[in-house]
PyMOL Python script that loads the backbone (N, CA, C, O; Angstrom):
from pymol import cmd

cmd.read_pdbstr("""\
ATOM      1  N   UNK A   1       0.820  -1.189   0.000  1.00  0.00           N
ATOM      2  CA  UNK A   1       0.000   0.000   0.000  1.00  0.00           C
ATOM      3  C   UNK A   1       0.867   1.256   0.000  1.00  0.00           C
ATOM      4  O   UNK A   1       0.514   2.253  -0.631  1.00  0.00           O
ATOM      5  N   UNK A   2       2.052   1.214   0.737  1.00  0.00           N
ATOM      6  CA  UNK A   2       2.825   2.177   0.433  1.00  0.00           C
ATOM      7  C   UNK A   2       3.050   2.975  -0.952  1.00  0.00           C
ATOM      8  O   UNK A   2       3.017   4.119  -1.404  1.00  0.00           O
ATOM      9  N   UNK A   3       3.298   1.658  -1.332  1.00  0.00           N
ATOM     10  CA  UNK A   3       3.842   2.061  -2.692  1.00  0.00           C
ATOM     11  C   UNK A   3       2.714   2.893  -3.924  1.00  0.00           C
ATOM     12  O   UNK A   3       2.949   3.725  -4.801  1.00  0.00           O
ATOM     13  N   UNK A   4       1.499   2.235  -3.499  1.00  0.00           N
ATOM     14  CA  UNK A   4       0.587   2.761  -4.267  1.00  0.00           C
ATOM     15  C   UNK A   4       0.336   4.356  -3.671  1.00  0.00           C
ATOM     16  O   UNK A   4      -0.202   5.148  -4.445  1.00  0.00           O
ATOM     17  N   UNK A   5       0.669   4.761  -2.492  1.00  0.00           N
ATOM     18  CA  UNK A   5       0.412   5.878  -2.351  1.00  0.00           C
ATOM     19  C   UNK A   5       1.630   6.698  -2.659  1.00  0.00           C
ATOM     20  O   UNK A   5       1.324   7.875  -2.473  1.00  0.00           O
ATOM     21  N   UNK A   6       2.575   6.617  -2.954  1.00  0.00           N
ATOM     22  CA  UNK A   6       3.495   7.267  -3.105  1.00  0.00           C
ATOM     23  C   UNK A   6       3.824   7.510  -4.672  1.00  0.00           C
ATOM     24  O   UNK A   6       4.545   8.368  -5.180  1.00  0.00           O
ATOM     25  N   UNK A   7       3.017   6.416  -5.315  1.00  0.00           N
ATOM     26  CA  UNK A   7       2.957   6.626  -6.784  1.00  0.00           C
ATOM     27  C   UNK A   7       1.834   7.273  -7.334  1.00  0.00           C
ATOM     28  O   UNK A   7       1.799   7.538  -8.535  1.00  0.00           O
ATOM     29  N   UNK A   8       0.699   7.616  -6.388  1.00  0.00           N
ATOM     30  CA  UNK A   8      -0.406   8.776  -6.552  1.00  0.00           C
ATOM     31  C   UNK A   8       0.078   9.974  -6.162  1.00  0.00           C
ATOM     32  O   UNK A   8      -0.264  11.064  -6.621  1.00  0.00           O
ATOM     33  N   UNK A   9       0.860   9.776  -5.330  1.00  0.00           N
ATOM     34  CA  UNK A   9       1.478  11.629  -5.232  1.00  0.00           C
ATOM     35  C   UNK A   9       2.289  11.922  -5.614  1.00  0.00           C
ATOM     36  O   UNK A   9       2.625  13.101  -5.506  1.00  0.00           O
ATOM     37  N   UNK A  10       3.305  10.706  -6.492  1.00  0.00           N
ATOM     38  CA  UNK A  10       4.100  11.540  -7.611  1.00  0.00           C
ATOM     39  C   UNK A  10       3.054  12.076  -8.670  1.00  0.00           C
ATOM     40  O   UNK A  10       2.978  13.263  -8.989  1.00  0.00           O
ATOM     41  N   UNK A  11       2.140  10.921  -9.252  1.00  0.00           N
ATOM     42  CA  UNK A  11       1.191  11.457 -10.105  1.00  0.00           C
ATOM     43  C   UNK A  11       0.447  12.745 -10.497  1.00  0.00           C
ATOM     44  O   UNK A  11       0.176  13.386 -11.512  1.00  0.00           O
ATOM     45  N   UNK A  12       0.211  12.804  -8.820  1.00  0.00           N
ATOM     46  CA  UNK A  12      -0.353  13.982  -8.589  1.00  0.00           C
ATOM     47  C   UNK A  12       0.302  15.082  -8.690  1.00  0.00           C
ATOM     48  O   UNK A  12      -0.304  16.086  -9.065  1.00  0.00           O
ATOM     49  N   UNK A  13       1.621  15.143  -8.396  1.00  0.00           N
ATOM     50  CA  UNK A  13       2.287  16.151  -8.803  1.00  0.00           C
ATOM     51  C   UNK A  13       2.920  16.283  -9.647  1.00  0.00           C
ATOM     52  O   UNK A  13       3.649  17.275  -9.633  1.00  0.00           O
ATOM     53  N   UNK A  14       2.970  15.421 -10.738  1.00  0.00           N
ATOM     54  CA  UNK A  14       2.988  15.349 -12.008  1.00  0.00           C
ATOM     55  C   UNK A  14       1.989  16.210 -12.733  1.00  0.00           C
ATOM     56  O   UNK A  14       2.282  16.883 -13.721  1.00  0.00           O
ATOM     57  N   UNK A  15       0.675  16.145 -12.134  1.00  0.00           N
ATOM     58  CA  UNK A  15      -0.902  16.465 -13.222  1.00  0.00           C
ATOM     59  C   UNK A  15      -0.637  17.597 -12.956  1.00  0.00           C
ATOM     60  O   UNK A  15      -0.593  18.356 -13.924  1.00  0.00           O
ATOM     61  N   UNK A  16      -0.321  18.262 -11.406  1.00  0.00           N
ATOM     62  CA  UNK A  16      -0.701  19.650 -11.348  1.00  0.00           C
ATOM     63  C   UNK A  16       0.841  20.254 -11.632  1.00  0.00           C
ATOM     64  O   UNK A  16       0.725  21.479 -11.682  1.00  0.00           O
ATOM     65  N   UNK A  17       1.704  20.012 -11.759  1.00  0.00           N
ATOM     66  CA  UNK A  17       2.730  20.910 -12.368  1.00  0.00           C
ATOM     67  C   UNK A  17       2.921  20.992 -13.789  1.00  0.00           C
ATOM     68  O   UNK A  17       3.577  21.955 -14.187  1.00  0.00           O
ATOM     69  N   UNK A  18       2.391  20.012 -14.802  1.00  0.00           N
ATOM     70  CA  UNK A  18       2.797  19.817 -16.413  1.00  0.00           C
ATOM     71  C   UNK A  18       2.358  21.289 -16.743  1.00  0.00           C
ATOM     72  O   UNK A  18       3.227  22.109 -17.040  1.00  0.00           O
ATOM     73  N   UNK A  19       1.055  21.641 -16.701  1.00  0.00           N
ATOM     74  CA  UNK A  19       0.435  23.130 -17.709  1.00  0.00           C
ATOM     75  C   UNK A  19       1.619  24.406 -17.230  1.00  0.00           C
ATOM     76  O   UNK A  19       2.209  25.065 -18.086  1.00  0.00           O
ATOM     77  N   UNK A  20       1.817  24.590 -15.867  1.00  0.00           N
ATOM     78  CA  UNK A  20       2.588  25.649 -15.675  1.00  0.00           C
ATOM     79  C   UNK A  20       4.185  25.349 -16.168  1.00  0.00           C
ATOM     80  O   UNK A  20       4.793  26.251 -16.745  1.00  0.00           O
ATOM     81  N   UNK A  21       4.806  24.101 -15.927  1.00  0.00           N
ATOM     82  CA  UNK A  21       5.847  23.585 -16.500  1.00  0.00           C
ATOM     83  C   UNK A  21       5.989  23.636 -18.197  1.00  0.00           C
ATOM     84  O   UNK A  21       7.042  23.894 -18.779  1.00  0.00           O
ATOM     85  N   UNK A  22       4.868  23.373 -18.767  1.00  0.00           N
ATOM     86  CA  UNK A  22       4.955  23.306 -20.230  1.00  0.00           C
ATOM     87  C   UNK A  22       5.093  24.884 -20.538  1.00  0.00           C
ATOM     88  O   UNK A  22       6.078  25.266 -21.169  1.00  0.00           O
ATOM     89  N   UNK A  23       4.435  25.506 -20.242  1.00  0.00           N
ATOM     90  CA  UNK A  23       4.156  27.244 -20.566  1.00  0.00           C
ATOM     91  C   UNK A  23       4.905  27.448 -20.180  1.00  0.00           C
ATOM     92  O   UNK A  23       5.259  28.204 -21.085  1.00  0.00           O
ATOM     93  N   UNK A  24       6.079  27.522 -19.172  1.00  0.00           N
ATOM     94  CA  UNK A  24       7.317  28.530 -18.902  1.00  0.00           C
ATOM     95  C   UNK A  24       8.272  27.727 -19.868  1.00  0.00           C
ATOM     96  O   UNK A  24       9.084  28.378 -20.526  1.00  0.00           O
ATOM     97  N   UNK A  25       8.232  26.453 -19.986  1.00  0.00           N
ATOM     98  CA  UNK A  25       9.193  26.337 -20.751  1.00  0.00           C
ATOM     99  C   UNK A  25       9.384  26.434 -22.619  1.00  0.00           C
ATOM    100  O   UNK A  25      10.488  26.564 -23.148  1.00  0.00           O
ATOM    101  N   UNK A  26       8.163  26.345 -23.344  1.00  0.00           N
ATOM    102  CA  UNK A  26       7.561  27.056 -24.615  1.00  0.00           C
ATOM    103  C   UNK A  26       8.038  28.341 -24.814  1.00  0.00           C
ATOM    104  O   UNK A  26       8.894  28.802 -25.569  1.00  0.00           O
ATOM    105  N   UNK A  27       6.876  29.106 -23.491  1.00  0.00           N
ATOM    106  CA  UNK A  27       7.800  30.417 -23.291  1.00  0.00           C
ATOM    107  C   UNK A  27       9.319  30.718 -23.504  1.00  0.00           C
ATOM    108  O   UNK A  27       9.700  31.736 -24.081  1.00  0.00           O
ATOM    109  N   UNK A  28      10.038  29.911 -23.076  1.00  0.00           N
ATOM    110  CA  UNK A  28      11.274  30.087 -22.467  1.00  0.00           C
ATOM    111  C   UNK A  28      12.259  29.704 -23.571  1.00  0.00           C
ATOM    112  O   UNK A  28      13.410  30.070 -23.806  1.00  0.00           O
ATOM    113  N   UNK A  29      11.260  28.674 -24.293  1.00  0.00           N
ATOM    114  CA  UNK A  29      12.607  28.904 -25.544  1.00  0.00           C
ATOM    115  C   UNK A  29      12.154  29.478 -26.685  1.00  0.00           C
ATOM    116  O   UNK A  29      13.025  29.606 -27.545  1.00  0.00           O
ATOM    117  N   UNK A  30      10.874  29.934 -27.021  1.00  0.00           N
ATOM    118  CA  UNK A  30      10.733  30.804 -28.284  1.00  0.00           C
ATOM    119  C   UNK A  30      11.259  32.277 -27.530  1.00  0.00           C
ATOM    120  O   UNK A  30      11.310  33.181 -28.364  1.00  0.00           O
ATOM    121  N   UNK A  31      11.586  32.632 -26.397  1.00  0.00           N
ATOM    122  CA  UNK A  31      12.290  34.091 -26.023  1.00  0.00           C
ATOM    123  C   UNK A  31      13.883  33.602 -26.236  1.00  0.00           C
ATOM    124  O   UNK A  31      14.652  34.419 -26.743  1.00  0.00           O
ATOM    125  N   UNK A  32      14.351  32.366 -25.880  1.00  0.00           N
ATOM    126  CA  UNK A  32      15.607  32.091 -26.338  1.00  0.00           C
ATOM    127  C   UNK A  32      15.851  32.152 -27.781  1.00  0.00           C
ATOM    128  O   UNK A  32      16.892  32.673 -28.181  1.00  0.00           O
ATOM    129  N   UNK A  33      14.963  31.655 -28.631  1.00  0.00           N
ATOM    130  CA  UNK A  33      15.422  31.608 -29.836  1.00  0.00           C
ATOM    131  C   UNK A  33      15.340  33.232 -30.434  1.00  0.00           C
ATOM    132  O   UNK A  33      15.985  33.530 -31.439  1.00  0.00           O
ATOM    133  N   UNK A  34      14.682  34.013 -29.881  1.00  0.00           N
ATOM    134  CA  UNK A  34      14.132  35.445 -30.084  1.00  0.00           C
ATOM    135  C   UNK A  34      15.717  36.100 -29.720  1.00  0.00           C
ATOM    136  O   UNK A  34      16.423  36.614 -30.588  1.00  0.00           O
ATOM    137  N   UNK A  35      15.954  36.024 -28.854  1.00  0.00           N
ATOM    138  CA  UNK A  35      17.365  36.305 -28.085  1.00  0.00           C
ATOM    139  C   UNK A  35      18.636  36.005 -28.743  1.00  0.00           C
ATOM    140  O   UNK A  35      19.660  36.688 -28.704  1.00  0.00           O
ATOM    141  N   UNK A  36      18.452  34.943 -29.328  1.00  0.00           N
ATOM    142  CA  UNK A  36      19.374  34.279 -29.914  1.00  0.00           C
ATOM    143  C   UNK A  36      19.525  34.900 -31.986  1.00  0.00           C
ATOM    144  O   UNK A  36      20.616  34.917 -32.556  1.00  0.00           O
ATOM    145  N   UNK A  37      18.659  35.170 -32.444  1.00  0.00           N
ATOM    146  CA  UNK A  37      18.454  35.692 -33.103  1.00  0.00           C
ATOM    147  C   UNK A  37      18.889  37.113 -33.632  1.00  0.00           C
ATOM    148  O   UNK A  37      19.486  37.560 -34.611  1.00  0.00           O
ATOM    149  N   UNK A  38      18.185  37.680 -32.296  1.00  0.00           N
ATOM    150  CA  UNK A  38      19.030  39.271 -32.514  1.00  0.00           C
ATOM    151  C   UNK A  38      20.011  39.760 -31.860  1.00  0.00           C
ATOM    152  O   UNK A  38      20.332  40.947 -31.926  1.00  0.00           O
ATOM    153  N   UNK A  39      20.668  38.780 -31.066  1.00  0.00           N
ATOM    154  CA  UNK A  39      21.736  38.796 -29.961  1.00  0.00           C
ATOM    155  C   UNK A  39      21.372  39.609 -29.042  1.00  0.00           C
ATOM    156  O   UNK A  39      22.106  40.530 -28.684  1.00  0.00           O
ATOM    157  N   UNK A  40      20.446  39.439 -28.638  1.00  0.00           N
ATOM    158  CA  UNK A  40      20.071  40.608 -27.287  1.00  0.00           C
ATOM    159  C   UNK A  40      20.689  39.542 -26.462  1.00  0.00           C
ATOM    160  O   UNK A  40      20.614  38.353 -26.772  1.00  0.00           O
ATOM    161  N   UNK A  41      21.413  40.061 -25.215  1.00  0.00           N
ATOM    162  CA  UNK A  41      21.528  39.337 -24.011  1.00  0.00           C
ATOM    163  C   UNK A  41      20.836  40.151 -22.245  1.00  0.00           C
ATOM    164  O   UNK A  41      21.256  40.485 -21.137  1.00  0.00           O
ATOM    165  N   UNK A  42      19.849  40.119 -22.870  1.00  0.00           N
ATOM    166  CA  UNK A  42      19.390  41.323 -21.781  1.00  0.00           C
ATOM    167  C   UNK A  42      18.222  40.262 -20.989  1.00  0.00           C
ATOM    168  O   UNK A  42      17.098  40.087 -21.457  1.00  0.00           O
ATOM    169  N   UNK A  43      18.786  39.502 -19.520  1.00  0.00           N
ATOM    170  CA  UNK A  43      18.347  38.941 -18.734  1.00  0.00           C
ATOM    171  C   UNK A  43      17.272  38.479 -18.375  1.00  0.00           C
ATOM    172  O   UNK A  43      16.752  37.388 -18.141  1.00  0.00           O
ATOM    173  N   UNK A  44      16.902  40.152 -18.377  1.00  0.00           N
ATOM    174  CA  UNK A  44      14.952  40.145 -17.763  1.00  0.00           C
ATOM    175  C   UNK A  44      14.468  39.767 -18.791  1.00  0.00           C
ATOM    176  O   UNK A  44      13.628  38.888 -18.595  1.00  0.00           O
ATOM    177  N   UNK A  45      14.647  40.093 -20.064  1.00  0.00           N
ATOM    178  CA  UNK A  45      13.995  39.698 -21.108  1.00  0.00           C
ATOM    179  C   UNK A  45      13.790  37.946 -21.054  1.00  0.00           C
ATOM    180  O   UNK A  45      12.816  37.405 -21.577  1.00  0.00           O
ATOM    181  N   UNK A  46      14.672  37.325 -20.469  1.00  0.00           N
ATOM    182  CA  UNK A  46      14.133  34.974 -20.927  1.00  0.00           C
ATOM    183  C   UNK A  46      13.358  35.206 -19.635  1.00  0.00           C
ATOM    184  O   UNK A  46      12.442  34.414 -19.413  1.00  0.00           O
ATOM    185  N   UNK A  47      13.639  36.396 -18.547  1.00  0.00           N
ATOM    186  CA  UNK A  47      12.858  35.853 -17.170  1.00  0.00           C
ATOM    187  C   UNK A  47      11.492  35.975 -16.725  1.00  0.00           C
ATOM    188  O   UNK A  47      10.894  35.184 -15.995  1.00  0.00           O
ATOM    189  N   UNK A  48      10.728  37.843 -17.617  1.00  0.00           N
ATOM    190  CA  UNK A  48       9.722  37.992 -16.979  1.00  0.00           C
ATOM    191  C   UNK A  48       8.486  37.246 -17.975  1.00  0.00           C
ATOM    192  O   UNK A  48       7.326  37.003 -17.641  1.00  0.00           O
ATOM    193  N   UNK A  49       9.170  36.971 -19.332  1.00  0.00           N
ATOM    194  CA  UNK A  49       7.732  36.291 -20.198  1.00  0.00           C
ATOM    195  C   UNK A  49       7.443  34.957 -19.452  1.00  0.00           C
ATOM    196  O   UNK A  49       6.294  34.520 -19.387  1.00  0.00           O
ATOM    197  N   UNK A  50       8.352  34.407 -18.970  1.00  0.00           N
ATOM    198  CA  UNK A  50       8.676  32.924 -18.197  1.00  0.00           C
ATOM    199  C   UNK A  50       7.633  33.190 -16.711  1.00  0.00           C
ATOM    200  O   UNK A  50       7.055  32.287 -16.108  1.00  0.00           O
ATOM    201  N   UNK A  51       7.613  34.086 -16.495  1.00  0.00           N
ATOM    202  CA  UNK A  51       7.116  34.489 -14.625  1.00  0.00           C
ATOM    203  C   UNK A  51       5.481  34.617 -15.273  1.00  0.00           C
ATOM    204  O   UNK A  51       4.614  33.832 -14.888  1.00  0.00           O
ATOM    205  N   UNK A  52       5.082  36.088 -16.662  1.00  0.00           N
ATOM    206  CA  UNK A  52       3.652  35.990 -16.811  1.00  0.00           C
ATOM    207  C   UNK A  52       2.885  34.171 -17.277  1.00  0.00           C
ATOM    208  O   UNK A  52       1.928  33.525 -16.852  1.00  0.00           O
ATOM    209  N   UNK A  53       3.841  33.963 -18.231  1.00  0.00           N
ATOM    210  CA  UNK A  53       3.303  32.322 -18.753  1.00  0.00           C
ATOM    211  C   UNK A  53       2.918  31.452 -17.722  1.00  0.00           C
ATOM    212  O   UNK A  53       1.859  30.832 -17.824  1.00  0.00           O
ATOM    213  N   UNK A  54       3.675  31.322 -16.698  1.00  0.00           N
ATOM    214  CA  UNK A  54       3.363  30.732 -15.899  1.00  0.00           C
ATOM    215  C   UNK A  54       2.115  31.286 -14.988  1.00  0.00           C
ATOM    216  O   UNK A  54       1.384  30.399 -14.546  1.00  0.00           O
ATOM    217  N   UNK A  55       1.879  32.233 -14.752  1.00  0.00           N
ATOM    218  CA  UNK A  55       0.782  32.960 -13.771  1.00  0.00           C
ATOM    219  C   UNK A  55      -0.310  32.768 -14.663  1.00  0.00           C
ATOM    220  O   UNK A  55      -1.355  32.358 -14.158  1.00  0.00           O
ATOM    221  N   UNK A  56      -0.275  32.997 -15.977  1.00  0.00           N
ATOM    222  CA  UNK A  56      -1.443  32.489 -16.837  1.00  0.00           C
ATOM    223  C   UNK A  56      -1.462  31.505 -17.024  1.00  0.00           C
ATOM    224  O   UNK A  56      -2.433  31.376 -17.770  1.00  0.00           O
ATOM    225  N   UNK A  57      -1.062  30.622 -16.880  1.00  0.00           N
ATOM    226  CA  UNK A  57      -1.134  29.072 -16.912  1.00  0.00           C
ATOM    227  C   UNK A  57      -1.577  28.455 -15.273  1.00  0.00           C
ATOM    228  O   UNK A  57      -2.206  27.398 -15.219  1.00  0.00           O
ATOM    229  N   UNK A  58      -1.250  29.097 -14.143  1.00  0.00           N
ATOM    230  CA  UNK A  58      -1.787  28.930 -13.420  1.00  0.00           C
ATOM    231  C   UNK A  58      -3.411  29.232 -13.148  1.00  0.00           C
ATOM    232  O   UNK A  58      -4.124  28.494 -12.468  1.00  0.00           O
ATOM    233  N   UNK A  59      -3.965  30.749 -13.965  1.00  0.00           N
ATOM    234  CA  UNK A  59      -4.975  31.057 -13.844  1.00  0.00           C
ATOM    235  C   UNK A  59      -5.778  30.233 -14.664  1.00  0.00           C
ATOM    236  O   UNK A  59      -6.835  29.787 -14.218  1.00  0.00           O
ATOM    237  N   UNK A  60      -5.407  29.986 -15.789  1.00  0.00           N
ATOM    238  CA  UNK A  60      -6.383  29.401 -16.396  1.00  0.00           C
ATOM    239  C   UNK A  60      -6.515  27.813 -16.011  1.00  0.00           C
ATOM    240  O   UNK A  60      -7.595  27.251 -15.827  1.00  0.00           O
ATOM    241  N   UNK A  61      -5.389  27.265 -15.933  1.00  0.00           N
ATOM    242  CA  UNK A  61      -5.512  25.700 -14.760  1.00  0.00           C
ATOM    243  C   UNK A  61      -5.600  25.339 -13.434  1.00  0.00           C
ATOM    244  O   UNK A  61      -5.740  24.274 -12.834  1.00  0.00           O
ATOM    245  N   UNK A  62      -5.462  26.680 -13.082  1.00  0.00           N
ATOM    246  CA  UNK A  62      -6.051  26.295 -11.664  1.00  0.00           C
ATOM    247  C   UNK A  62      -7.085  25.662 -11.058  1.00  0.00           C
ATOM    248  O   UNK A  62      -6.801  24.796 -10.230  1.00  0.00           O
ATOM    249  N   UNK A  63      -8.222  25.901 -11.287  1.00  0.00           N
ATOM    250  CA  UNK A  63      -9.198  25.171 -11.062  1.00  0.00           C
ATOM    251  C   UNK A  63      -8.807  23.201 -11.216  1.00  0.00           C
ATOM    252  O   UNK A  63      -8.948  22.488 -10.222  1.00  0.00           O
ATOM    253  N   UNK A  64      -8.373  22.656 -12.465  1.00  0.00           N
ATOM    254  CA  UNK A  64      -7.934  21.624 -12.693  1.00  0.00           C
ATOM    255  C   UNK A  64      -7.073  20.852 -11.631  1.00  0.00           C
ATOM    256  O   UNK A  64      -7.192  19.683 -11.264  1.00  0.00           O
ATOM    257  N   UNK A  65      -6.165  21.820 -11.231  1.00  0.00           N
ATOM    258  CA  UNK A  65      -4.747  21.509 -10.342  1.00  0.00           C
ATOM    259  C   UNK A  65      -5.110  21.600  -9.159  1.00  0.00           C
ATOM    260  O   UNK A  65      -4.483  21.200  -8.178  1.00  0.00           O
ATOM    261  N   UNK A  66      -6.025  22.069  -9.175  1.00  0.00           N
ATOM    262  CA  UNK A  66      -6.718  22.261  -7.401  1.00  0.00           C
ATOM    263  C   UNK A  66      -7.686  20.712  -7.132  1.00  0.00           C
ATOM    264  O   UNK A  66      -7.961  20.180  -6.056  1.00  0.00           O
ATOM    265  N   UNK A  67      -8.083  20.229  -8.682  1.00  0.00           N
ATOM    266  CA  UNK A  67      -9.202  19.243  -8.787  1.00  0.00           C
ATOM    267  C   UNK A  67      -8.424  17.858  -8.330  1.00  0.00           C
ATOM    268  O   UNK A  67      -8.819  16.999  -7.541  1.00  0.00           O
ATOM    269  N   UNK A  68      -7.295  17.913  -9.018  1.00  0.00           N
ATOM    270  CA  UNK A  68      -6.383  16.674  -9.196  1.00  0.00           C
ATOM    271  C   UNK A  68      -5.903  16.996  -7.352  1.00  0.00           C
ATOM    272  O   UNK A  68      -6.096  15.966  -6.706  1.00  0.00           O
ATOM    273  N   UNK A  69      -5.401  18.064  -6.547  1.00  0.00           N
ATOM    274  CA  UNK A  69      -4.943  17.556  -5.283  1.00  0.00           C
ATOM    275  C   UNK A  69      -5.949  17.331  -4.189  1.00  0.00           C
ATOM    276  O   UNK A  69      -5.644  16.700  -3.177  1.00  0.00           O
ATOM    277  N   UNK A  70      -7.302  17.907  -4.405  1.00  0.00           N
ATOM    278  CA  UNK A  70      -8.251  17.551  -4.096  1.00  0.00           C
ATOM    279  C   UNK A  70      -8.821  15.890  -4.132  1.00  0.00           C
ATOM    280  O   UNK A  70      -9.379  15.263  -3.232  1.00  0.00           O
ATOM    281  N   UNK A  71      -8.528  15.541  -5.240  1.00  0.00           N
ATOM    282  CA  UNK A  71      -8.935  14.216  -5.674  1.00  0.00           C
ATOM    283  C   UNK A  71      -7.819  13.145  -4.826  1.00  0.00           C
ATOM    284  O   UNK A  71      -8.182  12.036  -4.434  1.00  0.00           O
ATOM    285  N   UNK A  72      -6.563  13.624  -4.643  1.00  0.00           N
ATOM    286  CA  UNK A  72      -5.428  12.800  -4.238  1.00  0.00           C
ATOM    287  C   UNK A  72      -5.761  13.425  -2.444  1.00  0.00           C
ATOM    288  O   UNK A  72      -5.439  12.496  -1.704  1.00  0.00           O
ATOM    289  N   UNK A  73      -6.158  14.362  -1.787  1.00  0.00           N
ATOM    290  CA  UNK A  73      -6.222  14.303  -0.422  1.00  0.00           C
ATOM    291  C   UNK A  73      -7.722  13.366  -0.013  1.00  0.00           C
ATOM    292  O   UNK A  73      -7.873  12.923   1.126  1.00  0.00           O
ATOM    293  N   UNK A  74      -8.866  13.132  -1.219  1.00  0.00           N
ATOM    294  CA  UNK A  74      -9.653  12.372  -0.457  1.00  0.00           C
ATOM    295  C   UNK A  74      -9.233  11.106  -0.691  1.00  0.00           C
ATOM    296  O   UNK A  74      -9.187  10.369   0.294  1.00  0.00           O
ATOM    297  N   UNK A  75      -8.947  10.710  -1.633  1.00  0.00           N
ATOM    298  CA  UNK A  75      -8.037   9.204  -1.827  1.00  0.00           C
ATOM    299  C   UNK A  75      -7.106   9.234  -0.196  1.00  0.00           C
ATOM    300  O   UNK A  75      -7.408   8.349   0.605  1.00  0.00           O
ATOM    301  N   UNK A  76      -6.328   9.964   0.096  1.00  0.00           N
ATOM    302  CA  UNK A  76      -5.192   9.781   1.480  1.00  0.00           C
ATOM    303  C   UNK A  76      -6.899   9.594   2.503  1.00  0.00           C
ATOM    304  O   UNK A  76      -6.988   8.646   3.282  1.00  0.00           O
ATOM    305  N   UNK A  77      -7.741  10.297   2.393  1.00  0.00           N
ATOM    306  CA  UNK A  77      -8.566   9.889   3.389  1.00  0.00           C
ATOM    307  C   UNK A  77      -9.219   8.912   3.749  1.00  0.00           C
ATOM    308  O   UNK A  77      -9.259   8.440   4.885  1.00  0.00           O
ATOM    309  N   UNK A  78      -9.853   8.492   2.664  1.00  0.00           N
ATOM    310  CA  UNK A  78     -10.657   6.946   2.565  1.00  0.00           C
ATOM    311  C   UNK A  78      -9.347   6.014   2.552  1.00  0.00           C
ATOM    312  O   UNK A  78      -9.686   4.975   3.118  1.00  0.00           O
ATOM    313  N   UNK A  79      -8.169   5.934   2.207  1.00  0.00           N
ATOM    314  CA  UNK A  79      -7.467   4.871   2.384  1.00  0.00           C
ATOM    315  C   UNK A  79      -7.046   5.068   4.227  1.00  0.00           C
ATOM    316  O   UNK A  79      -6.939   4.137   5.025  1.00  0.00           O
ATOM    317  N   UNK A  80      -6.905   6.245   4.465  1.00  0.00           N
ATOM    318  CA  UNK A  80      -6.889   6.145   6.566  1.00  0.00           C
ATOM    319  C   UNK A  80      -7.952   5.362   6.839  1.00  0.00           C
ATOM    320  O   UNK A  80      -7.823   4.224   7.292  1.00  0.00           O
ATOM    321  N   UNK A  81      -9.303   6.018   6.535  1.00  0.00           N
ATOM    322  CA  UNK A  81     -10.317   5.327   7.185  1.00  0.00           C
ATOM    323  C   UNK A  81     -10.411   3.927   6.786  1.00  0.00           C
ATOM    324  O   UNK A  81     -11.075   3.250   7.571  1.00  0.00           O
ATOM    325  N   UNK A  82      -9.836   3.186   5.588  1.00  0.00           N
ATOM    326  CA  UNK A  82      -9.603   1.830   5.630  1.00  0.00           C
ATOM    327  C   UNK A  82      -9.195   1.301   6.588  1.00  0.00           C
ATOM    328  O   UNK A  82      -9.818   0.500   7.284  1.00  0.00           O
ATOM    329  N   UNK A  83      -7.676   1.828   6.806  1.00  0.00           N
ATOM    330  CA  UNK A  83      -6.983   1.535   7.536  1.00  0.00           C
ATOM    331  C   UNK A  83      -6.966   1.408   8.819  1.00  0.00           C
ATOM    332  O   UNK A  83      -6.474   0.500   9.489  1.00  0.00           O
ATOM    333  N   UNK A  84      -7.686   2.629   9.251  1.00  0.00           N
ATOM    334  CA  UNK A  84      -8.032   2.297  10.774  1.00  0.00           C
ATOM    335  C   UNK A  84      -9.432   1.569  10.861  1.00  0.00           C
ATOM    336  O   UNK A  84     -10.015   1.608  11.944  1.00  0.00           O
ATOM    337  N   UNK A  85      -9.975   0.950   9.866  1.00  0.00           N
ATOM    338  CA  UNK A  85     -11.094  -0.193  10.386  1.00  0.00           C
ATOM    339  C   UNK A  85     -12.670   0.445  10.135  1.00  0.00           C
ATOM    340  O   UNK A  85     -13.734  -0.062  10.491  1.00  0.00           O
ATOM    341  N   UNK A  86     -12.526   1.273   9.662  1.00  0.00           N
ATOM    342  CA  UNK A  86     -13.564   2.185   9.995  1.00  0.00           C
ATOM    343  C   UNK A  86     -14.444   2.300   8.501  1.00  0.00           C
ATOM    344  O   UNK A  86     -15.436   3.025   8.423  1.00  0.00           O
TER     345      UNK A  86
END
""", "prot")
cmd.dss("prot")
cmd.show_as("cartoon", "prot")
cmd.util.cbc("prot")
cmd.orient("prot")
C-alpha cells in the first residue's frame, strides 16, 4: 500500500505541475530563440515572459490543479479510514 500511495502523489504532482511547467518552458525557448536571433543578451527579457506564462497558466488551470490535489487528499482519506477499520 505504500507504494501505491506514493505513486499517486508523484502522479499527482505530475498532473498539477505539467500546464505551468509546459508554458514557462515554450515560453522560455521561443524568447531564447528570439534572443538568440538578434543577440540581445538582456536577462529580464528569458525571465519575466517565463514568470507571466506561468501565472497564466496557473490562472487558467487552476481550477484543474486544485481538482487533481483535491482528488489525491480524499483518496489519502478513505485509504486512513480503511486503515483504521472504519
Amino acid at each position: 500500500m505504500g507504494l501505491y500511495v506514493v505513486g499517486q502523489a508523484v502522479w499527482t504532482v505530475l498532473r498539477a505541475i505539467a500546464w505551468p511547467l509546459g508554458a514557462g518552458l515554450l515560453v522560455g525557448l521561443v524568447v531564447s530563440l528570439l534572443m538568440a536571433t538578434t543577440q540581445i543578451q538582456e536577462q529580464t527579457l528569458a525571465f519575466i515572459p517565463k514568470i507571466v506564462a506561468v501565472l497564466v497558466a496557473l490562472v487558467v488551470f487552476g481550477q484543474a490543479i486544485f481538482g487533481a490535489i483535491v482528488d489525491f487528499a480524499r483518496l489519502m482519506f478513505e485509504l486512513a479510514r480503511g486503515a483504521a477499520g472504519g
